[in-house]
Steps between C-alpha positions, in 0.01 A plus 500: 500500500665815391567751787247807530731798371287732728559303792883497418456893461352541799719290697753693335268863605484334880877450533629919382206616784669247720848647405377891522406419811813381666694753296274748660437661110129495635313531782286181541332402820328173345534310178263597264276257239677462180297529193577522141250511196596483140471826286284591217718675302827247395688828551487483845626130548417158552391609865463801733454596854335803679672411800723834562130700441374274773780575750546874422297594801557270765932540431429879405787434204346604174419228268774535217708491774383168620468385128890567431602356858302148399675494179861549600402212758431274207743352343434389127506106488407161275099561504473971519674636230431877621380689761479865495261747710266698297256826633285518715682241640484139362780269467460271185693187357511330204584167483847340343435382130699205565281404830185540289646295262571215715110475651387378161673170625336535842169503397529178221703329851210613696277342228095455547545589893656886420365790665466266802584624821596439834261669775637626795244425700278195306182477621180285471291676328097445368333689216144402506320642168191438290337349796112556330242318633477167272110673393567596105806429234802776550444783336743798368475667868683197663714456244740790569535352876571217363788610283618717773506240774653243252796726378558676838551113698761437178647817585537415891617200422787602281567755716577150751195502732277162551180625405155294509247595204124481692099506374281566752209334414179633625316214563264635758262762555217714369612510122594112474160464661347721172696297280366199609137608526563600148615242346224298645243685367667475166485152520160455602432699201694297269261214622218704390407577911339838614845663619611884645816628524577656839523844566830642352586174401755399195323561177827406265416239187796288652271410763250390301786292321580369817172420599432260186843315489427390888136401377715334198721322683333454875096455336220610726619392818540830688126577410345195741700680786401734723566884432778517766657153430512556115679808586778415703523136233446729158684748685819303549491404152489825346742668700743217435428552137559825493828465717604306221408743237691754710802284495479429102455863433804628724757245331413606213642793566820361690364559846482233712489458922703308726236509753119558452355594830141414586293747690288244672830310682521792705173411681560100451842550727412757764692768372271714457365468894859498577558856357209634614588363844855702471339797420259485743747435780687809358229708534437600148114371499205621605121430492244761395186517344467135493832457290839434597755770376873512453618855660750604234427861554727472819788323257476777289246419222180763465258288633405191666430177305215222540622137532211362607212612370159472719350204338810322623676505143875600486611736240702501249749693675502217784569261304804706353605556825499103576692464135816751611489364794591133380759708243728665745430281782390154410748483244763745562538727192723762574383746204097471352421679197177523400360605163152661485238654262397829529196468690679391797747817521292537811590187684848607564503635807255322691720166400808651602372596831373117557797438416669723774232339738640174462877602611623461135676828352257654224765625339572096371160544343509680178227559262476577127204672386490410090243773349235418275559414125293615204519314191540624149454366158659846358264758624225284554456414852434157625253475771537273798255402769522147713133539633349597153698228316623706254853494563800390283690193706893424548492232277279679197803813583774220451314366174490808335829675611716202648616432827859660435324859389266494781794442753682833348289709483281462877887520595592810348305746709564591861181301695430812654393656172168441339589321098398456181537147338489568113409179347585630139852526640582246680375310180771689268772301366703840374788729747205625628411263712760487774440121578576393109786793514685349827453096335610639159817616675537108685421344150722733293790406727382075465524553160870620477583253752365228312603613184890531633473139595376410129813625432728340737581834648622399860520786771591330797834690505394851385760782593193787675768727505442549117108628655629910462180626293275752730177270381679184620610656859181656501323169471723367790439759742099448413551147616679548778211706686318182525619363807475877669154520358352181682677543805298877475151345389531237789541796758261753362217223368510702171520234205358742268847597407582143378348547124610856537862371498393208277424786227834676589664174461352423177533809348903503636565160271258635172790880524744270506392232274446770202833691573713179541544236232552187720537237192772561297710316166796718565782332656582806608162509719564177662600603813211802550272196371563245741499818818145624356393139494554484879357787545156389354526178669555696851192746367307190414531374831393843692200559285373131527560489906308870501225331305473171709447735776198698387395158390555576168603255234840537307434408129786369326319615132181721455 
């Protein structure tokens, strides 16, 4: 694995304050944090740091003096080429050509596993996403948790945490109860029997689907029941069904679960008593008005909650309370994520102050609110609505766009931010579409490659000092931010900037791919040949790892 070159830098940033320091050149009464950030404009170097603006006030030197003091204190060497202060007062390096050279090795040593690295404090970690309650197909809403949570546990993982990937499955409670009373009625109707849906009950075609393939393959049994007994039986069978349908649907897409929690187990095995026991002895409960309430106003939150509601039903927000308790301390995970939709923005607080209640640190909690998503088939908009039926699924979204376009481009946008999902677009085989731009670049690269070997052009023992072209050390310094990038994504929960840098990426290889002949007849050219050639098989290698982490396949043609 090729060694971070801002981590060398500030290493390198953490030893001249050290030195200042005991040379009493500056006036420091505790180490500072280093941090360095690379520059937009190539002018101003590989990397910078603000670090003398920082300490300006607290030393009372002026910055340019700090800047020039750091840079006497550091020493060119094998890896920083230059340093030099520059005003306000930044210190920049740039990176030794020769150094930069040398990491296009790295990363084909490194292999599939590059941009892999070691945490310095690996935790056990949980993202729980999706998590709908197994009534109705996924639909374009859930979809962008699901790419989220999917690409953000990759992400964690790489970034060499053991993470668990969860469903919470709903199985209990008011809506399941509608879903079953509804699919009921639709089968007594699809045996020609007098038949109501229930009040705010599911109204979708699929459950009149579903309704007639358990008449098709389970006959009229359920109808000689009783009401009650045909609907915990019929019931059963449809939310199993549609469990299943769930589970098709999300691998379809490349999202799959290592665990897929069921509500109901939290009543079967105690827990839920048990954490409302806890609370109680903590004094967060109280009875009023018939109910029993959770007092998260004292914890912080702006108002109390019901757990209990009068009739002797818990809430859904008991139940979550039972769920994170068997997270953090059933089963120990230091770090839960959780990815929600929108219309739980205002959950947040109430389940971090359970949380609190239950001696766990709510700041191992964190929650991702993923906005809502309006689909577009160019300016037409396509309507969705789960109650109404008319809704456009996951799997009719994969049909028509593909699971790898779907992945991009619910990825692309911050989840904070409300999107548009242009279905024209995604659709595009041309530069336009980033998805087919990014592959292009993988393909393009395959193609060389393979066409090298045709010729019995072997590389193994390329000379990368030959790699002097500003597109060629361009393209390696793009590369090399992957490893910085993850280990950033993992911290901040952010993968948005994955395809962002997937695009960067791309469009790094298609500059230098235009400006550089890599195949060449000339003898002459042999040796530039066989450098360029590792450079595209290093390239190849980066671009199909930053794929494989957005879930995104690598396409050796297109």
């Amino acid at each position: 694995m090729p060694n971070l070159a801002r981590d060398l830098i500030i290493a390198k940033l953490e030893k001249a304050l050290e030195d200042a320091r005991a040379q009493q050149r500056m006036p420091l009464e505790t180490m500072p944090a280093v941090e360095v950030e690379r520059p937009t404009k190539p002018e101003n170097g590989d990397f910078a740091t603000s670090l003398p603006l920082r300490l300006a006030r607290s030393t009372r030197v002026a910055p340019m003096e700090i800047a020039r003091t750091l840079t006497e204190l550091m020493p060119v060497d094998e890896v920083v080429e230059r340093v030099w202060a520059a005003p306000p007062g930044f210190v920049n390096f740039n990176l030794r050509q020769e150094w930069l050279q040398g990491q296009v090795l790295e990363i084909i040593q490194a292999g599939e596993s590059y941009g892999a690295i070691k945490a310095k404090n690996p935790q056990k970690i949980m993202v729980e996403f999706v998590s709908v309650n197994p009534t109705g197909p996924i639909h374009v809403g859930h979809t962008r948790g699901a790419v989220l949570g999917s690409v953000l546990a990759s992400i964690l993982e790489a970034a060499g945490h053991s993470v668990t990937r969860e469903y919470y499955l709903n199985d209990a409670g008011t809506q399941m109860d509608l879903f079953y009373a509804s699919v009921y009625a639709r089968y007594m109707e699809a045996l020609g029997r007098d038949a109501q849906l229930p009040a705010g009950g599911y109204q979708g075609d699929y459950v009149i689907e579903l309704a007639r393939q358990v008449l098709d393959q389970e006959g009229e049994r359920y109808a000689s029941l009783e009401r009650e007994e045909a609907l915990k039986l019929l019931g059963d069978t449809a939310r199993e069904r549609m469990v299943n349908l769930i589970r098709e649907d999300l691998l379809r897409l490349g999202v799959d679960f290592h665990v897929w929690f069921q509500e109901s187990l939290l009543y079967e095995s105690g827990e839920y008593r048990e954490t409302l026991d806890l609370l109680g002895e903590g004094g967060h409960l109280a009875h009023r008005e018939g109910a029993l309430w959770f007092t998260s106003a004292a914890l912080g939150d702006d108002r109390d909650n019901v757990v209990v509601r009068s009739s002797g039903a818990p809430t859904y927000f008991a139940s979550d309370m039972a769920y994170h308790h068997n997270k953090f301390v059933k089963r120990g995970f230091d770090k839960v994520i959780n990815i929600w939709g929108a219309d739980h923005q205002g959950h947040v607080s109430r389940l971090k102050a359970a949380v609190g209640a239950m001696g766990v640190d709510p700041e191992r909690l964190d929650v991702i609110i993923a906005q809502m998503v309006t689909l577009k088939r160019g300016r037409e908009v396509v309507k969705a609505s789960k109650r109404s039926g008319d809704f456009v699924t996951l799997r009719e979204l994969v049909d028509e766009v593909g699971p790898d376009a779907c992945r991009y481009f619910f990825l692309a946008r911050a989840p904070g931010t409300q999107m548009d999902f242009d279905l024209k677009l995604a659709a595009k085989e041309s530069s336009e579409n980033p998805v087919y731009y990014i592959q292009y670049a993988h393909a393009r690269i395959a193609g060389v490659l393979a066409k090298a070997k045709e010729q019995d052009i072997d590389w193994a023992k390329a000379d990368v000092s030959l790699l002097v072209d500003a597109h060629e050390l361009n393209l390696i310094r793009k590369m090399l931010q992957l490893p910085e990038l993850l280990e950033k994504i993992a911290a901040t929960q952010e993968p948005h900037h994955l395809p962002h840098y997937a695009l960067e990426l791309a469009t790094a290889f298609h500059w230098f791919y235009e400006n550089c002949r890599v195949l060449s007849s000339d003898p002459a050219d042999r040796g530039q040949t066989l450098a360029r050639l590792k450079l595209l098989e290093a390239a190849q290698l980066v671009l199909a790892r930053t794929l494989g982490l957005m879930g995104m396949t690598a396409p050796a043609r297109m």
